[in-house]
C-alpha positions as CSV (number, residue, x, y, z in Angstrom):
1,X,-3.0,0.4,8.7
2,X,-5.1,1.8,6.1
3,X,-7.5,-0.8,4.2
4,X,-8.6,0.4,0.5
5,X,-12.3,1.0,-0.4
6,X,-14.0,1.4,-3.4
7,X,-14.2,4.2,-5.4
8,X,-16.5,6.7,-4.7
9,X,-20.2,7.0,-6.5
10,X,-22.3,9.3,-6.9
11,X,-22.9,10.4,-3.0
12,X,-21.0,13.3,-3.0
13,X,-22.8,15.5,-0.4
14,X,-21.0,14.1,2.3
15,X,-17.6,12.6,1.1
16,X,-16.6,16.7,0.0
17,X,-17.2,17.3,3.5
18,X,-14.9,14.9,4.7
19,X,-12.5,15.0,2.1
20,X,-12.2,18.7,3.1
21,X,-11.9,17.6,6.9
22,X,-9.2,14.7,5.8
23,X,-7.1,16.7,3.8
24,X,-7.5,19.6,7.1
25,X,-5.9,16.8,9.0
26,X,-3.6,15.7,6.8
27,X,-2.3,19.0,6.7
28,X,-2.0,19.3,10.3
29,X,-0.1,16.2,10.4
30,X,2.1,17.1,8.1
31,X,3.2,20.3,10.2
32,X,3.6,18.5,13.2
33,X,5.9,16.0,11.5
34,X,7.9,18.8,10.5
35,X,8.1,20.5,13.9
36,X,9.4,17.4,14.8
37,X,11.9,17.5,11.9
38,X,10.5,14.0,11.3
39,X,9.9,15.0,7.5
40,X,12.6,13.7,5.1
41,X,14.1,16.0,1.9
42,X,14.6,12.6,-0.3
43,X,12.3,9.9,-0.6
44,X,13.6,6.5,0.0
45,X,14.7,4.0,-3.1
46,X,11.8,2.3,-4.9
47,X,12.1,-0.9,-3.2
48,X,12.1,0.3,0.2
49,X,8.2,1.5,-0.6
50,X,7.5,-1.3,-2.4
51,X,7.1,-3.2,1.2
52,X,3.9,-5.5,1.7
53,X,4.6,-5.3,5.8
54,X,2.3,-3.6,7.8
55,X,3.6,0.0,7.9
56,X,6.5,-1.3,5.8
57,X,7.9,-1.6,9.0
58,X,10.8,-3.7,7.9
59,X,11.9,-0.8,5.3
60,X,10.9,2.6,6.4
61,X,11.0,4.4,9.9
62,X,6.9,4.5,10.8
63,X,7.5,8.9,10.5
64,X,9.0,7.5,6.4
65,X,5.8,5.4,6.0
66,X,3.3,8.5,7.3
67,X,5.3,10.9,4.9
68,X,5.9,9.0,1.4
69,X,2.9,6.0,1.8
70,X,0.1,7.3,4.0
71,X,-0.6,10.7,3.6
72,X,0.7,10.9,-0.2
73,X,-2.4,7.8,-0.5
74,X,-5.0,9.7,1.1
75,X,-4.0,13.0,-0.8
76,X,-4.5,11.1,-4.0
77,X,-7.7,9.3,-3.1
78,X,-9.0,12.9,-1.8
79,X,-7.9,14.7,-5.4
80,X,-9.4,11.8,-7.7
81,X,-12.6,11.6,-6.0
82,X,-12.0,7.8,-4.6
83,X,-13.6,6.6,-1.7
84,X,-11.5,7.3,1.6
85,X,-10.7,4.2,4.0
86,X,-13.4,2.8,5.9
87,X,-11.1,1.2,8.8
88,X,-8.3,2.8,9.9
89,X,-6.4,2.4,13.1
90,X,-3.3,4.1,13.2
91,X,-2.5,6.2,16.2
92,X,-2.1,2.9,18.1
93,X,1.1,2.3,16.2
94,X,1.9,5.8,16.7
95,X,1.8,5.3,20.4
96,X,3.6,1.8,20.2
97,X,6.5,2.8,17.8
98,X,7.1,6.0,20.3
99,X,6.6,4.4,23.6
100,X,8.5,6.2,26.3
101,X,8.4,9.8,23.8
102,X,4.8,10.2,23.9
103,X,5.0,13.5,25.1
104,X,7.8,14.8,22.9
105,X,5.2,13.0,19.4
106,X,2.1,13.8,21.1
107,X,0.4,16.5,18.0
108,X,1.2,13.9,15.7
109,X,-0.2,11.1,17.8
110,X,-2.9,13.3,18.6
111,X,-3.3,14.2,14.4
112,X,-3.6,10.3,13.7
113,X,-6.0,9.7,16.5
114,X,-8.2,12.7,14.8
115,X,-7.8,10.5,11.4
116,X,-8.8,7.3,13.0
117,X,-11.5,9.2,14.2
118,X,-13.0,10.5,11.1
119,X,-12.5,7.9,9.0
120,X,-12.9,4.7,10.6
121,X,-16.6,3.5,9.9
122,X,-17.8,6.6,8.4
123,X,-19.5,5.0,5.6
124,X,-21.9,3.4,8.1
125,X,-22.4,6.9,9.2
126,X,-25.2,8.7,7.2
């Protein structure tokens, strides 16, 4: 799940850097959802994005809520400058939704994980 921050101040030495890195993995996740033709021509109706379920879960496919709520979110923080999420854990829902396919999912588990990685706690990192 990915937890809103703050918007971003003044500090922008760093947070270009990992907005570039961020949007370099969000790219690559992207692809990888593609290759695994998990990457929808329409977007869903209104409501079903309007869910207030973890990974709207009970509206969306988790491959509907990486393509039309998490990665559009993270482009649009990234191109107005916000702050990016400080806690962010979601490869492990990755891993649970595709239990038993984890090798056929495993660049776009492994593009999540890189994610998690980057983002979670990097404001405490200076």
């Amino acid at each position: 799940m990915v937890k809103s921050s703050k918007k971003a101040g003044a500090a922008q030495s760093t947070s270009g850097s990992l907005a570039e890195q961020t949007a370099h993995l969000l790219n690559e996740l992207e692809a990888a959802l593609k290759d695994q033709e998990l990457w929808d021509a329409h977007r869903p109706a209104p409501e079903k994005l309007q869910s207030t379920t973890p990974f709207a879960s009970d509206t969306l496919d988790f491959y509907q809520w990486l393509q039309f709520i998490m990665i559009p979110t993270l482009r649009q923080r990234i191109e107005q400058r916000e702050a990016l999420p400080n806690k962010i854990a979601v490869h492990p829902m990755a891993i649970e939704v595709w239990r038993g396919q984890l090798r056929e999912h495993k660049h776009i588990i492994l593009s999540l994980k890189a994610i998690d990685s980057l983002l979670d706690g990097h404001h405490d990192r200076h």
